[in-house]
TORPA-4810 file (N, C-alpha, C, O; in nm, 3 decimals):
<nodes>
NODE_1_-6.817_6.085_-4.435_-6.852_6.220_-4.471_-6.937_6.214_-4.598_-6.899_6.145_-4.692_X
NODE_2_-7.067_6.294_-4.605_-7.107_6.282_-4.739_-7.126_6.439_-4.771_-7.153_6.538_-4.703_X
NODE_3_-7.093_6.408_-4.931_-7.098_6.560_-4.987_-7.222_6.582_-5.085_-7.252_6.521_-5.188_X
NODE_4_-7.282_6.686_-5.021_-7.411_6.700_-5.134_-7.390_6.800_-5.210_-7.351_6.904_-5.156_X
NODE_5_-7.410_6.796_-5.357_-7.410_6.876_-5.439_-7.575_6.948_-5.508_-7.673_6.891_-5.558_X
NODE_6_-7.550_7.070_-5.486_-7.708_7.164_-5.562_-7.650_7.204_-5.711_-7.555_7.281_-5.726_X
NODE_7_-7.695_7.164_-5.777_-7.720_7.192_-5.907_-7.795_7.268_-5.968_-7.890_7.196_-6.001_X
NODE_8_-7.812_7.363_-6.004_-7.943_7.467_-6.033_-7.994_7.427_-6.160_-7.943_7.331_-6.216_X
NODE_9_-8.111_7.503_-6.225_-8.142_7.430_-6.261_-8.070_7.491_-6.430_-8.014_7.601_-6.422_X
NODE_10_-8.071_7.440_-6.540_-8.028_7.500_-6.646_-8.148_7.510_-6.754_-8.266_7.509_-6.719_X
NODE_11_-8.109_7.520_-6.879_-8.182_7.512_-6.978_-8.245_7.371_-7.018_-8.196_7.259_-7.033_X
NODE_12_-8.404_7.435_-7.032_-8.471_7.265_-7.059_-8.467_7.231_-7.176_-8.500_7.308_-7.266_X
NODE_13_-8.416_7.080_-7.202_-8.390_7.006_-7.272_-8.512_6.967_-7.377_-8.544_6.848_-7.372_X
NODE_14_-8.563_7.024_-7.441_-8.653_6.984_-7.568_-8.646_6.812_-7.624_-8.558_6.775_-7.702_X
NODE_15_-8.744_6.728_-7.574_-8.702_6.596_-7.609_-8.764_6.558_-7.744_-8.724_6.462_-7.809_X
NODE_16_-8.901_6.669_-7.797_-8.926_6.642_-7.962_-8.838_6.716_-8.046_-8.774_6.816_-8.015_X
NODE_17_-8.840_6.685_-8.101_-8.737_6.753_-8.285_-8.607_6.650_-8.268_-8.586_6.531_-8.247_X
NODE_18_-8.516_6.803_-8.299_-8.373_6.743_-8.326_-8.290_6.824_-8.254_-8.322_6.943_-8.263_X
NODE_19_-8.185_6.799_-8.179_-8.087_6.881_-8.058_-7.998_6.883_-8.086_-7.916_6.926_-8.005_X
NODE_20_-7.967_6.854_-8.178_-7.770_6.826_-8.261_-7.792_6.948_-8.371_-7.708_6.948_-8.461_X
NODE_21_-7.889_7.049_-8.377_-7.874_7.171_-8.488_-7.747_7.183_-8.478_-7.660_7.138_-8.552_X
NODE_22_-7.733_7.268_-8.350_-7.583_7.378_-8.315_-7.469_7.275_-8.355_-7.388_7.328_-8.432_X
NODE_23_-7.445_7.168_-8.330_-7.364_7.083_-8.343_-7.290_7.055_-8.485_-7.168_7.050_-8.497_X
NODE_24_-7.402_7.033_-8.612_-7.395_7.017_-8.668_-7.358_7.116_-8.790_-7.313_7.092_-8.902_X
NODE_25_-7.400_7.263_-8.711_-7.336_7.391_-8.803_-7.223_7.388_-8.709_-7.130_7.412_-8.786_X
NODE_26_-7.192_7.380_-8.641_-7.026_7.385_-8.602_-6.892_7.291_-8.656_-6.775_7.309_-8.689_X
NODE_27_-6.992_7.181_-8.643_-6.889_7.081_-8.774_-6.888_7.114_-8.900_-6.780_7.104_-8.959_X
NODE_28_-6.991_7.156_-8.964_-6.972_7.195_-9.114_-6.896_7.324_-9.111_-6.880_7.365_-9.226_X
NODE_29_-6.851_7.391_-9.037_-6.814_7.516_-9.047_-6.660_7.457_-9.038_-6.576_7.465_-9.127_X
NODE_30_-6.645_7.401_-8.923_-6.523_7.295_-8.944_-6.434_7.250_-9.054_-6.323_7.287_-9.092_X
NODE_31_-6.515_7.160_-9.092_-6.483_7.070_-9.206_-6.477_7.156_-9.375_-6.472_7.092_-9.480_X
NODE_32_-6.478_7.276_-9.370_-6.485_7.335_-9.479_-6.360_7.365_-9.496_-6.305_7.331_-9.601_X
NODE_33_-6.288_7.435_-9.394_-6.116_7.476_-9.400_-6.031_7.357_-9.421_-5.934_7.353_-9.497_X
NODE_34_-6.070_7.272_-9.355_-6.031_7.105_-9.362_-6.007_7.021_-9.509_-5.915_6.952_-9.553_X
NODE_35_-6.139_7.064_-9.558_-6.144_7.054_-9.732_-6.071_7.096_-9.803_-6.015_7.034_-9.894_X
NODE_36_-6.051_7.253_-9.764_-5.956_7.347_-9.903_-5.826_7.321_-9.836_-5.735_7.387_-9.887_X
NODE_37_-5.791_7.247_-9.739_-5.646_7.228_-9.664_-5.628_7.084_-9.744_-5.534_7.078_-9.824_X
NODE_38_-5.687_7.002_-9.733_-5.692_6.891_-9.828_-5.645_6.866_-9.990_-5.567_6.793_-10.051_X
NODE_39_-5.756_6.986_-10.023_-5.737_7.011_-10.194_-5.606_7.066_-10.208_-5.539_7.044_-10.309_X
NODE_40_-5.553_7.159_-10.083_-5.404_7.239_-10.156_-5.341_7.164_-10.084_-5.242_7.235_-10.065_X
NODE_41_-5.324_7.080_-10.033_-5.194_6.913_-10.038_-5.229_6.818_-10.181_-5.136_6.758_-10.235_X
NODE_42_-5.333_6.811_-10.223_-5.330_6.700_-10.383_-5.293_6.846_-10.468_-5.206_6.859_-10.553_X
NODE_43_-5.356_6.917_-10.435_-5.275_7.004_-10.537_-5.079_7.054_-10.570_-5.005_7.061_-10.668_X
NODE_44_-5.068_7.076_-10.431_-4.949_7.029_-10.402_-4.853_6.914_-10.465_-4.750_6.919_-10.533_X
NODE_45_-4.910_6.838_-10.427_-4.917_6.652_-10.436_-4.852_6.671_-10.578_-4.734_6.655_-10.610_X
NODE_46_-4.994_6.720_-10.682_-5.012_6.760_-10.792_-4.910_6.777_-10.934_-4.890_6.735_-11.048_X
NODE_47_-4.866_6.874_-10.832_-4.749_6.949_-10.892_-4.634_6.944_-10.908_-4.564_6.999_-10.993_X
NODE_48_-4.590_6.828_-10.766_-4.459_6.790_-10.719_-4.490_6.711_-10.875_-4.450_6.751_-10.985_X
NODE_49_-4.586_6.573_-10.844_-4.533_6.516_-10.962_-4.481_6.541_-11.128_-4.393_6.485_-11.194_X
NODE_50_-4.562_6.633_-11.155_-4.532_6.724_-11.254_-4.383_6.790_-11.262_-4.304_6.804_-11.355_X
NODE_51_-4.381_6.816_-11.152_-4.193_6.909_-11.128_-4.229_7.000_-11.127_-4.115_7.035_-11.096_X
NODE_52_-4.288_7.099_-11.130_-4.349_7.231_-11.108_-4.323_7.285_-10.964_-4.340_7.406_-10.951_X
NODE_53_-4.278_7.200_-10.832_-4.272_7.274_-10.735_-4.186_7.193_-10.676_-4.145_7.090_-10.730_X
NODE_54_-4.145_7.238_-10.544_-4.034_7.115_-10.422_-4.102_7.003_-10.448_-4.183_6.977_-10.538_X
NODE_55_-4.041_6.909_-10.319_-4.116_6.751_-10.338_-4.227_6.762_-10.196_-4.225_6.831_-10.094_X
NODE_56_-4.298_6.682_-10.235_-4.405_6.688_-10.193_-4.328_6.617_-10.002_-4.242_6.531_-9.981_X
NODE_57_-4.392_6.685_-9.925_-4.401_6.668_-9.760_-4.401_6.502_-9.748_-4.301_6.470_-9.683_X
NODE_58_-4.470_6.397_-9.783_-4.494_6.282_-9.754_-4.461_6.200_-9.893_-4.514_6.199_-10.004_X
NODE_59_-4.346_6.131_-9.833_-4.293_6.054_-9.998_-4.378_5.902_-10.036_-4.436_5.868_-10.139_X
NODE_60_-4.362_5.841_-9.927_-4.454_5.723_-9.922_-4.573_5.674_-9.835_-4.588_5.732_-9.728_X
NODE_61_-4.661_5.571_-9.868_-4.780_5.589_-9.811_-4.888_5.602_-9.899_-4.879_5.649_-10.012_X
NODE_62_-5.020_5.551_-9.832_-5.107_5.607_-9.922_-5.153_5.758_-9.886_-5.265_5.792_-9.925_X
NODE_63_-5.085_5.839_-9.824_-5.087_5.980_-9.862_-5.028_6.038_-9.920_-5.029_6.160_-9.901_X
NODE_64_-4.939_5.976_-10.031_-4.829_6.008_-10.086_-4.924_6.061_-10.230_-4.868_6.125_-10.318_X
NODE_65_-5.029_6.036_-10.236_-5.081_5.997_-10.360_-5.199_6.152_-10.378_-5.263_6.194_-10.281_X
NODE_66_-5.205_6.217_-10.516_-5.322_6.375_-10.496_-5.462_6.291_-10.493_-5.555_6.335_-10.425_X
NODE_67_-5.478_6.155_-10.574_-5.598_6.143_-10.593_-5.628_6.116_-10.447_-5.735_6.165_-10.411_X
NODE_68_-5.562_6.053_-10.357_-5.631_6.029_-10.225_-5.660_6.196_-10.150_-5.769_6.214_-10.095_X
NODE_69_-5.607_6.254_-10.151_-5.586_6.386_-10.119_-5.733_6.462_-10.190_-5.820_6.515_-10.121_X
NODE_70_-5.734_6.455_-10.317_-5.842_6.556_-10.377_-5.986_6.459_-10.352_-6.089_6.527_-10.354_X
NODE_71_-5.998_6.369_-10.337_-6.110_6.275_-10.346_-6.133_6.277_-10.155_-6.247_6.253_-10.114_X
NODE_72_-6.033_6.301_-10.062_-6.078_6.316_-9.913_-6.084_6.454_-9.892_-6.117_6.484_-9.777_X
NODE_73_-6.057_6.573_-9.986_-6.133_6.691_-9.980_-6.294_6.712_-10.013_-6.381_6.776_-9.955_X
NODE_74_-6.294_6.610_-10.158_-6.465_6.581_-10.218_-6.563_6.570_-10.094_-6.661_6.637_-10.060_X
NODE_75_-6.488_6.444_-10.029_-6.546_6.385_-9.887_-6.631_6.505_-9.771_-6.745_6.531_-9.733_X
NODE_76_-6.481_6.552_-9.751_-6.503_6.689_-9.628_-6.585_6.737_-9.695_-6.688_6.710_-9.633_X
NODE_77_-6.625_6.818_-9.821_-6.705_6.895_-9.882_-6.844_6.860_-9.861_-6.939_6.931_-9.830_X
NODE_78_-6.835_6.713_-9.888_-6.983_6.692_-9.885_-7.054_6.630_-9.752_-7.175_6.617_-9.732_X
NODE_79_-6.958_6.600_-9.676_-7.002_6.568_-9.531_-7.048_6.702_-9.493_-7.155_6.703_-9.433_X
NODE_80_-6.970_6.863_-9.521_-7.046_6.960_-9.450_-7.129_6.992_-9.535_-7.221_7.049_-9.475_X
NODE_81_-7.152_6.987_-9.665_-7.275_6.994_-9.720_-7.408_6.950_-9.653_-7.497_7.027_-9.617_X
NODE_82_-7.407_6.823_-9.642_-7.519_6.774_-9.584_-7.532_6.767_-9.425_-7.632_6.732_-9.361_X
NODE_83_-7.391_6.814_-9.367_-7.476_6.845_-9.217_-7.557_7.043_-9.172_-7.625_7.105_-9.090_X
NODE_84_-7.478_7.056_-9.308_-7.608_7.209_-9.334_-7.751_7.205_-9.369_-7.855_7.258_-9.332_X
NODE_85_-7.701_7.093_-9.485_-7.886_7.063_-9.527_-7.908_6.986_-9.398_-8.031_6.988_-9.391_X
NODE_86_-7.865_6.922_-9.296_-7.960_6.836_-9.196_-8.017_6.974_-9.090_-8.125_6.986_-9.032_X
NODE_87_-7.879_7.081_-9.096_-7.913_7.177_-8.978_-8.025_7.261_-9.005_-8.098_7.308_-8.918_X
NODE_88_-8.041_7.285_-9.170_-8.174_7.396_-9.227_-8.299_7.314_-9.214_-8.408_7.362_-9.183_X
NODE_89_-8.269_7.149_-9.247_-8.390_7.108_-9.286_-8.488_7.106_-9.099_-8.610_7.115_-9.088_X
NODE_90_-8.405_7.095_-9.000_-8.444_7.115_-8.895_-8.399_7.206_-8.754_-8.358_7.189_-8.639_X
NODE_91_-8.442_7.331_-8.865_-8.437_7.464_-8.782_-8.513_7.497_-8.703_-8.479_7.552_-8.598_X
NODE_92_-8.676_7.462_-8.746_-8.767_7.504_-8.720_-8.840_7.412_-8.637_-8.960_7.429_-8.618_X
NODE_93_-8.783_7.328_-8.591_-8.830_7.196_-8.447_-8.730_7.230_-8.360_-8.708_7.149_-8.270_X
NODE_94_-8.669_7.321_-8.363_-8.570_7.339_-8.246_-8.603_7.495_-8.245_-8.627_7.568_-8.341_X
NODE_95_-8.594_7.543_-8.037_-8.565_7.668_-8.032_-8.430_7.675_-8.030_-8.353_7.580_-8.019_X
NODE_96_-8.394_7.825_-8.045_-8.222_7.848_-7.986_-8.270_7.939_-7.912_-8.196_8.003_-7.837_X
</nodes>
């Protein structure tokens, strides 16, 4: 038995510029909540050590630690930083 499949046709694929725009504002949009979720666990983190609040969710480990925590928020921050500057710098070689 053979089965044939019709496919219609869809949207054409632009093979000059850059095709990862949309992509790339969807991850930075992402990775921003990701960040300030980050910063308020070292902040957290923070505080436990201080005594200022309960004990912190994760006792041992290297997540146990704010600087790993506030320095992999820095991270997220600036990974969506620059996949905004990649998405502005090539807006205008792509239609939407």
């Amino acid at each position: 038995m053979i089965v044939k499949l019709r496919v219609g046709k869809g949207r054409k694929i632009r093979r000059q510029g850059i095709r990862n725009r949309r992509a790339a504002i969807t991850a930075a949009a992402l990775l921003t909540p990701f960040s300030v979720l980050a910063f308020a666990l070292g902040g957290w983190r923070l505080l436990a050590d201080l005594q200022w609040t309960s004990r912190f969710a994760i006792d041992d480990g290297p997540l146990s630690h704010w600087q790993v925590w506030i320095a992999f928020s820095f991270f997220l921050q600036a990974g969506a930083a620059l996949l905004n500057r990649y998405a502005e710098t090539h807006a205008d070689t792509q239609e939407d």
